[in-house]
N, C-alpha and C positions, 0 to 999 in steps of 0.2 A: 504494500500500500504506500501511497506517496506521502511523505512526511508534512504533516498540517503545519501552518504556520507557526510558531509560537511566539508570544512577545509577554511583558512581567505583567499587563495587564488581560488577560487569556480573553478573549471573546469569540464567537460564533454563531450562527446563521445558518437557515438551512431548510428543508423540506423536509418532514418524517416519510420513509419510506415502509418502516417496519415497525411494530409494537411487539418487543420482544417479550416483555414483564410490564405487566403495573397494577398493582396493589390501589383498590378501589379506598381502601381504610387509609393508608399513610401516603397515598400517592406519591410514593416510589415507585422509578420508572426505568425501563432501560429501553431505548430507541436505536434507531437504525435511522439515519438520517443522509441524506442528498444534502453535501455542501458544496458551494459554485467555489471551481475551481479544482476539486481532486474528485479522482475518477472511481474510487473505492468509495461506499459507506462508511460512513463514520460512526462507534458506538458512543452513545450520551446518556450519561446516567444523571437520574437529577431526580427532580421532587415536580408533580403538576396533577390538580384536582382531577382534571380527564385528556387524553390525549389520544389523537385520530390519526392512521395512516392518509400523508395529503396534507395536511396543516405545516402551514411553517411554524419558524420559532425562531428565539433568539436569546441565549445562553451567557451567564459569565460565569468565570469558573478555570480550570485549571485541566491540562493535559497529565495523562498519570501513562505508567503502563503496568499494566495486569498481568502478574506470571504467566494465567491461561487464557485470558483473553484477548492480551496486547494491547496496543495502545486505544486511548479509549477519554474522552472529556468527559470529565467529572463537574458537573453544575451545580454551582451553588443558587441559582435564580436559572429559573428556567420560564420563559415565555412564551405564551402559545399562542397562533394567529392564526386565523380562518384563512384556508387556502385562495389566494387570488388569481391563480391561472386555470384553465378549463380544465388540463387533465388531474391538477389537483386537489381542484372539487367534486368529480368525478371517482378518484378513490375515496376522499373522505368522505361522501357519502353512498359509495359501495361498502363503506368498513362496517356499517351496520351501527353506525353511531345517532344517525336519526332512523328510530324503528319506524319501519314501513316502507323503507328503501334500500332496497338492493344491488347488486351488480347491474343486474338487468333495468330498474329502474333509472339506476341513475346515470347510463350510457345517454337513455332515451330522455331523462329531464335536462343534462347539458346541451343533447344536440337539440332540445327545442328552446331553450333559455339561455344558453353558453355560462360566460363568467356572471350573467344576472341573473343565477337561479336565486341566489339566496334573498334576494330582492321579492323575486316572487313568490316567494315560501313566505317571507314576510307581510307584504304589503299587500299583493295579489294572490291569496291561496285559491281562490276560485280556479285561477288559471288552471293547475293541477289538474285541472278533471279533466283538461284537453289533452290529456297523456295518456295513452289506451292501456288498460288497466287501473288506473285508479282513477277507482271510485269516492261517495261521499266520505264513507268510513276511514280507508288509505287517506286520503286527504286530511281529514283531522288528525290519521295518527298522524302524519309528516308535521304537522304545526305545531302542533301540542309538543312534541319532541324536541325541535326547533326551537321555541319559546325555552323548554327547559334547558336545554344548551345554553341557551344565550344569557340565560341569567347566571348561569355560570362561568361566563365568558366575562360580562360587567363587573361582579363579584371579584374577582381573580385582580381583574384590572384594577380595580379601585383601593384593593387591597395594596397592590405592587406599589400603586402608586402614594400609596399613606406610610410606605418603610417599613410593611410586613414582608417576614422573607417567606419562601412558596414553600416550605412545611408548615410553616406559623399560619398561611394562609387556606391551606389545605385543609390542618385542625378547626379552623376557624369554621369554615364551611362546614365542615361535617359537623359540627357542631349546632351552627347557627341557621342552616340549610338558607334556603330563598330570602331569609332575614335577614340574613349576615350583613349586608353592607346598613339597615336600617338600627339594627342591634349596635356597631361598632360606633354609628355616628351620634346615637344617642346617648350611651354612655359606654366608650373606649375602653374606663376604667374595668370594667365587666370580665375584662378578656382576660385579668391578673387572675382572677376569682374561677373563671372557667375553662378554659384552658391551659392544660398543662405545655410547659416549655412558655408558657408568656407570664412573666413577672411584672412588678407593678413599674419596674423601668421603662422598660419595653412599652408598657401600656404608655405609661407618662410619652415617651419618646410620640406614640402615636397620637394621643392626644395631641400635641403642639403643633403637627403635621396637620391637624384637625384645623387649627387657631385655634383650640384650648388655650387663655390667656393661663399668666403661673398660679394667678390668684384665684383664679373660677371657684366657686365653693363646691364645683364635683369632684374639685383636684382637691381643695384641700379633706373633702371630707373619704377622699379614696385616701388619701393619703393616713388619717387615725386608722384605716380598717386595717391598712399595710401595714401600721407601727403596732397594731394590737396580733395583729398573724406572725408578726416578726418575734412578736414579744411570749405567743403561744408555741413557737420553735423554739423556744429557750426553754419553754414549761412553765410557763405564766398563763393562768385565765383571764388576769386583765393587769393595770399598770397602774399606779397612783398616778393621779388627772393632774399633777405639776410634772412629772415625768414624761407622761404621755404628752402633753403638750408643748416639753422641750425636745422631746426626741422627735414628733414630728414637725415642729419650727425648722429645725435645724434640719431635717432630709427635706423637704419644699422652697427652704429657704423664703420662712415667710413670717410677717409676724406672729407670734404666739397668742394675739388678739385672734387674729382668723381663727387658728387654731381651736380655742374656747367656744367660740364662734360655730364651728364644724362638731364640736363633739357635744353641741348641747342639740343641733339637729339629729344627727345619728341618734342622741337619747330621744328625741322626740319622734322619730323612725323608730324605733324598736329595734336597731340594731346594734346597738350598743346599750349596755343597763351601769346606771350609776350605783355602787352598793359603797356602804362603809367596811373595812376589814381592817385586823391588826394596827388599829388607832389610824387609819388613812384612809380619806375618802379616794375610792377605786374605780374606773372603768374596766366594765368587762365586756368582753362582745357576749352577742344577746344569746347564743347559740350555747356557750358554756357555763352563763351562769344557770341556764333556764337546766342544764345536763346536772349542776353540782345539785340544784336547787332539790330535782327529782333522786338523784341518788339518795341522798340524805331523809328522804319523805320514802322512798320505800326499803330501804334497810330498816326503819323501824315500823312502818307496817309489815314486813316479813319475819320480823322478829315477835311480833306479836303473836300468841296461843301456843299452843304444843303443838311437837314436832308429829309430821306425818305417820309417827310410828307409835304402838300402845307401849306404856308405860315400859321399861327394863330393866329389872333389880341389874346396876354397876357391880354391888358387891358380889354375884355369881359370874356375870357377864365377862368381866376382869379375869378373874384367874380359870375361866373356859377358854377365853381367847390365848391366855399366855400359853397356857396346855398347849391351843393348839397351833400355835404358831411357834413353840417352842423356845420362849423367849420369856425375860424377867421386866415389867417396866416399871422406872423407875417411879418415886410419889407425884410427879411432877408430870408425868405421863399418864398417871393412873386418874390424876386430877381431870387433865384433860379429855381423857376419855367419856367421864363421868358431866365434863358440863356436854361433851359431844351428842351423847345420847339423850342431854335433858332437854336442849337447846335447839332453838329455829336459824338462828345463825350464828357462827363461832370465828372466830380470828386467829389462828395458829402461827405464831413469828417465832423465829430463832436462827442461827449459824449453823454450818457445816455442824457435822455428829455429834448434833444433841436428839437426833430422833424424830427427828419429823416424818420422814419417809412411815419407819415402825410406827407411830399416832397413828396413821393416816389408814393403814394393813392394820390396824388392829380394829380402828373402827369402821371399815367395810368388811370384816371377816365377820364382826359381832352382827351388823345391820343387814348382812347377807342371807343370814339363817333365819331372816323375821320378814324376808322377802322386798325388802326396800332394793328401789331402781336406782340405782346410782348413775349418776352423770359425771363422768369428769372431761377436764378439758385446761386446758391452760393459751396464754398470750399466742406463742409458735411454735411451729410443727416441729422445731428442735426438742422444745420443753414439754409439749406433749406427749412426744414418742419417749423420752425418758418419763416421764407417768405411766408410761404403759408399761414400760421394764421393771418400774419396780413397785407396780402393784399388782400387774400380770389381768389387768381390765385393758378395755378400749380406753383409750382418753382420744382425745380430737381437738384444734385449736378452736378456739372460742369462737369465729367467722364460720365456721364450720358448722360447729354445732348451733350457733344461727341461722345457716343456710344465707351466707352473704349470696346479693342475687350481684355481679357485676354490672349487666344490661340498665338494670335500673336503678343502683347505686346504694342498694339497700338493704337491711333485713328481712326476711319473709319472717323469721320468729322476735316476735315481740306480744307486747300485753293481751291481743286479741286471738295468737295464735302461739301461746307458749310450751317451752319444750317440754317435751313427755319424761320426767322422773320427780323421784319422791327427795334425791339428796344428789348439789350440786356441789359436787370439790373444784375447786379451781384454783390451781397452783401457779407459781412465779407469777403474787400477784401485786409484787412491786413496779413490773414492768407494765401494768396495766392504765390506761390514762382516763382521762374523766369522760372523752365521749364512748370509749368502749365497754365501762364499767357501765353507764347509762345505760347502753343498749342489753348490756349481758342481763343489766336485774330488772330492764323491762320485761324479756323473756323468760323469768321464773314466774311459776306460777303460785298462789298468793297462798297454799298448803305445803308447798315443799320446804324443805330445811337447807342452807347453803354454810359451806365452810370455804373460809378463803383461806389457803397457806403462800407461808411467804417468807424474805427474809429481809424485817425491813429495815436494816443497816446498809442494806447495798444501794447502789445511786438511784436515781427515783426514774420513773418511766420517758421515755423520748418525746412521747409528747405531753400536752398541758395536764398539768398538775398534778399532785402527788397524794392521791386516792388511798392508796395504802398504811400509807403516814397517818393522814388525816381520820380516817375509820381507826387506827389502833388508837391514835393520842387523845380523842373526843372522849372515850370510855362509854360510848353510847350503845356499843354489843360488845358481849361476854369476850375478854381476850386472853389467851392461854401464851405467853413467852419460857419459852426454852430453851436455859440457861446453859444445863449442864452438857458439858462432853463427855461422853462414854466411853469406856475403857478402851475397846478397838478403836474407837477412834482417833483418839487421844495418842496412838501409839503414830501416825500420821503428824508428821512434821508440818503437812500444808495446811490439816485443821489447826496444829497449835496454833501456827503463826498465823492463819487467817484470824482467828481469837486474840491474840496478842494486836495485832493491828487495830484490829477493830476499839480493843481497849485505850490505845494511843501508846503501846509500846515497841518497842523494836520487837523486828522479829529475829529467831536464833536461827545458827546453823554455825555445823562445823565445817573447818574446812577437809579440802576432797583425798581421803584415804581409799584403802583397798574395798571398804563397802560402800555399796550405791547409796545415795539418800534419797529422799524424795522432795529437797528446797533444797534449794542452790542462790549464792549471791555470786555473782561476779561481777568484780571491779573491773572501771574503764575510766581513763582519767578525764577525757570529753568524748563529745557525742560519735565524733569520728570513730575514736576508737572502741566505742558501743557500737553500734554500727556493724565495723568489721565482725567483731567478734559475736554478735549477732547469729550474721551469715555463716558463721564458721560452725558453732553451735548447734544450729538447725541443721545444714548440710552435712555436717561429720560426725561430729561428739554424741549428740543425742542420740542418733543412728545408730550409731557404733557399738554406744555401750548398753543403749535401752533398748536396743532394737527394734524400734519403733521407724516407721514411715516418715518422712522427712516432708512430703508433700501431704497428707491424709491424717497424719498422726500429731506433728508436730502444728502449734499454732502462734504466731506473734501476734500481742495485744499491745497496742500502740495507748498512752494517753492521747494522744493528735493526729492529726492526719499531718500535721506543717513540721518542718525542720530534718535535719539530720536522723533523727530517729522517732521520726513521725512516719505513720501507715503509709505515706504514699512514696516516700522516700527507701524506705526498707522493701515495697513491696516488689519497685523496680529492682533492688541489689538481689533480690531473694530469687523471682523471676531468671532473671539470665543466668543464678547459679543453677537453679531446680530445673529450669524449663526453659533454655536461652530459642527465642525468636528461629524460626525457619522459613525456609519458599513455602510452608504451606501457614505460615504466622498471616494473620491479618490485622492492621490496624484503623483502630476508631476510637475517634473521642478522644486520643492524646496518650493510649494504652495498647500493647501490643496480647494478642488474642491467640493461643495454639493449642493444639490436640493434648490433652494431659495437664494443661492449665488448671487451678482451684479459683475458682470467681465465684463475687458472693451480691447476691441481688440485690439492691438500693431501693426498689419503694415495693409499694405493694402491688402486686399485678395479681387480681381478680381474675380474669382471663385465663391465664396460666397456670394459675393455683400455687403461686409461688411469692414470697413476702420478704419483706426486707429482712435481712441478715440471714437468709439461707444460702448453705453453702454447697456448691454445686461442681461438675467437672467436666470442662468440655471434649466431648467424645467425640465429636467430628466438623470439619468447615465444610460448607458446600457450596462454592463459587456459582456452578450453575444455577444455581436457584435463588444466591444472596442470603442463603440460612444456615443459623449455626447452631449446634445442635449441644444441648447440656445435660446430664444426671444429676436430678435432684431428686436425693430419697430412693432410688432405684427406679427411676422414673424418667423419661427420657421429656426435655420439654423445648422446644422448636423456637428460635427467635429470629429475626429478621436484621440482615446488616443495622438495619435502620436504626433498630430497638438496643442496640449495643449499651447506649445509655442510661443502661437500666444495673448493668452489671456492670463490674469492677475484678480485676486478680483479687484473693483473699490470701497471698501468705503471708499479709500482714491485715490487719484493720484494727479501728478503735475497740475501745475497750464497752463500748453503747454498744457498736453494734454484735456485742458477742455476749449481752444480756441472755439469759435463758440456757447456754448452751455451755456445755460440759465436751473440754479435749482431754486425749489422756495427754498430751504436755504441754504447755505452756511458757513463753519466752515473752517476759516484759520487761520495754525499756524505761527504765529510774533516772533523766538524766534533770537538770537544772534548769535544760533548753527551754521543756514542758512546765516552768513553774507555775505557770497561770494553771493548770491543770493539775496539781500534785496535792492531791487530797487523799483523807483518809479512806473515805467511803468507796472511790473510786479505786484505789491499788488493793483494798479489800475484797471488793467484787471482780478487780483481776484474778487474784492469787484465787478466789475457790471458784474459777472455773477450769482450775487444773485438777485432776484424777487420780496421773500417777506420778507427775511431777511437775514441780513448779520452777523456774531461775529467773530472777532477778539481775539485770543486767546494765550495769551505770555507776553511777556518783555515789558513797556512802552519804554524804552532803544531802542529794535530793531523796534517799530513800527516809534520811530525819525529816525531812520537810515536808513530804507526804504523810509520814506517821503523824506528825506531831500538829500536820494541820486539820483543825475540827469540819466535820463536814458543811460547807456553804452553799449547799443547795437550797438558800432559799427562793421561794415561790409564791408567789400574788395567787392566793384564791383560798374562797371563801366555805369549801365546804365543811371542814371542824366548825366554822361559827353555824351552819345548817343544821350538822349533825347537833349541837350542844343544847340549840334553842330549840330544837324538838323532843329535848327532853321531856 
């Protein structure tokens, strides 16, 4: 093929001759295109809501070349124009893009209309009927079709022309259908809120393209919604209203009058609510207060009467189960058993081996022989499937056993249609957030009994506020903590030390002799040489002597994604040792992609049945078809070049997103880099997500200054004052 032109600003032009690919949902596309001047087709990959063989277009974007496909423009904009010469109306409307016209029609509609068919499909549909074969019927489908085309032709344009780029414009459409361009001009701001990949920059960007003045009051009052969703990404419900009024002056760059201005409208909208909390008058968006408001109002209507089950002498109950489970439990256990069986709902917190697991097996061994249906389930399919190992029932994640519908965004089980059992356990229910907890105890039904277990010294959930906390410290249902460590367990250097931590003490270890341990520190005078040693740890040492997996087996928990020995940094160094890049590596999104790579999912895709922090293995690339293929769970799940941004490598990630999830070893870096992040709670809930072993790897310096720093996860929301005042 003749060598296209190239220059640093890439453009292109051209006739579609072929429709190789194109995805109806992400309009991604791959073309075959007629460019003047070289005598081969050209392939063009790019992004466009519908594309017809016969349309021209006009492209900017970049020349690549393809191991397997060769050279080939890659479009970052891609435009699409209705064919203006005979024979290129002619195919695109043989392509079957206006239903009702076919090859055969549309030989015969050019040679009676030439290059003004489209004119007379427009303006003159009558005419049509003077073309043997169509009829009245044919005729309206050809218009009707047409009309629909071309409002998708207007849409497209109007978008391009406002600085959305043709994915951002794509989503838009399929979102906003025939309304899109009426939607976007009435309020821009919309597109932060509904479309995914459009943040409220972007919006703001479009808006000014609008003549959205800075000061408009739909800017300023997008602008609190954006400071209160920023402030819910932190795990905040809402923001004290001198806060929230600096922080969004300062992102609008506007005065703080407007400001006050916009948030007393949003309160007088209903979409923001003014509440007092912790001595400070607070904004919350309307959506979490009205979720804390309900949590707290049906925890204590479910706590009300006796449990679904008749009455259970404890003092027989107790020593039947230990019988039969073969086990001794401590008074502290026995306690607990005793409000489990009394109680409609129960709160069970504690640390690594003090027994929770055994609680938990003891009181569905007891309630099983009385015929009660147990539900268990917990946050993710990592944390669930360990509820299933170690109570040997189904568990299932929480969206699951709501029956999340994707299509319609929603629960099917809630208060009209709640889940069928008599006792709902739900574990790791720290990582749980205020609108999932909403939803979960709309769907109990107002006879069953619910026990939440958990451990609430570990970091509080990803998103807004801290449900866990807030239910155990209110005192408003029966709560059981579990202090003690048990013998076996105790024999475990990673429970000591996780318990030492937790307490604000260092933790021990000796150093490395002729027996293995199971906690390790290893010094590194800075991050560089944490880092190195890092790599060398995971790739050899571990391997070598624990024999364990180095990709599968071993896991690095980052405090950060940023610096030297932050996730994104190690994940690259890890990468080229474990799994270095090949001709069959693909790269997207600023990340190189290969067969036997560990990649771990970033949000939640309903769809796919795959949720953030699950960790998966890519098993195959398919150029032909632009899909790459992953196991997750033993389950093979299909994604689309496109969708790459969805996943990330995992042999490294934050210490968040490894909530829930138990490896057998564990590699976290201690360094100074990370101080804004070196807390107690959080190097806490590192160390006991390690099994068989844990190492520590950095500054003795920063590992004092995680210990000794008190947990500062504080959070804006009001539900302990819900829970208290309903007492």
């Amino acid at each position: 093929m003749a060598q296209p032109p190239h220059s640093p600003s890439d453009a292109l032009e051209g006739t579609i001759e072929r429709v190789t690919f194109h995805s109806a949902e992400t309009g991604f596309c791959v073309l075959q295109a007629k460019v003047p001047g070289l005598a081969d087709l050209v392939p063009v990959v790019g992004q466009a809501s519908a594309v017809t063989p016969g349309e021209s277009f006009t492209a900017q974007g970049h020349w690549t070349v393809d191991r397997e496909y060769g050279r080939q423009f890659r479009a970052h904009t891609l435009r699409i124009i209705p064919p203006q010469t005979a024979l290129g109306i002619e195919k695109y409307l043989a392509s079957g893009m206006v239903k009702g016209i076919g090859p055969v029609y549309a030989a015969r509609l050019v040679a009676a209309f030439g290059t003004g068919v489209f004119a007379v499909i427009e303006q003159e549909p009558e005419r049509l009927r003077t073309i043997a074969g169509i009829g009245p019927q044919r005729a309206q489908r050809i218009t009707q079709a047409w009309t629909d085309q071309k409002v998708i032709r207007q849409i497209m344009v109007f978008l391009h022309g406002h600085g959305v780029s043709t994915s951002q414009a794509v989503r838009i459409f399929k979102t906003y259908g025939d309304e899109a361009i009426e939607q976007v001009k009435e309020n821009p701001y919309r597109l932060a809120r509904d479309i995914r990949g459009i943040g409220f920059i972007s919006a703001d960007r479009i808006a000014e393209n609008l003549g959205i003045g800075k000061t408009a009051p739909m800017r300023v009052q997008a602008g609190v919604s954006f400071a209160l969703s920023e402030a819910a990404g932190d795990g905040h419900c809402g923001l004290p209203v001198e806060e929230l009024t600096a922080l969004t002056a300062e992102l609008l760059a506007v005065p703080p009058a407007l400001v006050e201005e916009a948030v007393a409208q949003e309160a007088a909208s209903g979409k923001v609510v003014l509440e007092a909390t912790q001595g400070r008058d607070c904004v919350f968006l309307s959506s979490l207060a009205y979720a804390e408001r309900a949590i707290a109002h049906r925890l204590h209507a479910l706590a009300e009467g006796s449990p679904p089950w008749a009455a259970i002498d404890s003092a027989k109950a107790i020593p039947w189960a230990e019988q039969r489970l073969r086990l001794t439990l401590a008074p502290s256990q026995q306690e607990a058993v005793r409000q489990a069986l009394a109680s409609k709902v129960l709160v069970i917190t504690g640390g690594p081996g003090v027994g929770k697991t055994t609680l938990v097996n003891t009181i569905l061994t007891i309630l099983g022989v009385k015929g009660v249906r147990p539900l268990l389930c917990a946050p993710t399919g990592r944390a669930a499937k360990r509820l299933t190992e170690t109570t040997g029932l189904p568990a299932q994640t929480i969206h699951r056993l709501l029956q999340f519908n994707p299509h319609q965004g929603g629960f099917t089980r809630d208060e009209q249609h709640p889940v069928e059992g008599d006792l709902i356990i739900v574990d790791e229910c720290s990582m749980i957030d205020v609108p999932l907890m909403h939803h979960l105890l709309k769907a109990v039904p107002p006879d069953s009994a619910i026990i939440l277990v958990g451990d609430v010294d570990q970091i509080p959930s990803v998103g807004p506020g801290q449900v866990f906390r807030d239910i155990l410290t209110s005192q408003a249902v029966p709560v059981v903590r579990l202090r003690e460590v048990f013998r076996q367990a105790a024999t475990s250097r990673i429970v000591v030390n996780a318990h030492r931590i937790n307490q604000g003490l260092l933790p021990e270890w000796t150093v490395p002799s002729g027996t293995l341990q199971d906690f390790y520190f290893v010094p590194a005078e800075d991050p560089t040489a944490a880092a190195d040693k890092i790599v060398r740890l995971v790739a050899e040492r571990i391997p070598q002597q624990f024999h364990l997996d180095a990709v599968r087996d071993v896991q690095v928990l980052c405090p950060m994604n940023r610096g030297e020995t932050g996730a994104r940094n190690l994940n690259g160094l890890l990468q080229e040792r474990l799994n270095p890049p090949d001709d069959q590596s693909l790269t997207r999104f600023g990340w190189h992609y290969s067969p036997g790579d560990k990649v771990m999912q970033l949000v939640n895709d309903y769809d796919r049945e795959v949720f953030n922090g699950d960790i998966g293995w890519i098993t195959a690339i398919r150029p032909e078809d632009q899909t790459l293929v992953i196991q997750v769970d033993q389950r093979d799940v299909v994604y689309g070049f496109e969708d790459l941004d969805e996943v990330m490598p995992a042999y490294a990630t934050t210490i968040h997103k490894a909530q829930g999830s138990e490896y057998p070893a564990v590699v976290i870096p201690v360094t100074t880099q990370h101080y804004l992040m070196l807390r107690r709670n959080l190097l806490y809930t590192a160390v006991t997500r390690g099994k068989q072993l844990v190492v520590l790897v950095g500054q003795p310096k920063a590992l004092a200054m995680a210990v000794h720093a008190k947990p500062s996860d504080h959070r804006w929301s009001k539900l302990r004052d819900w829970l208290e005042q309903a007492l």
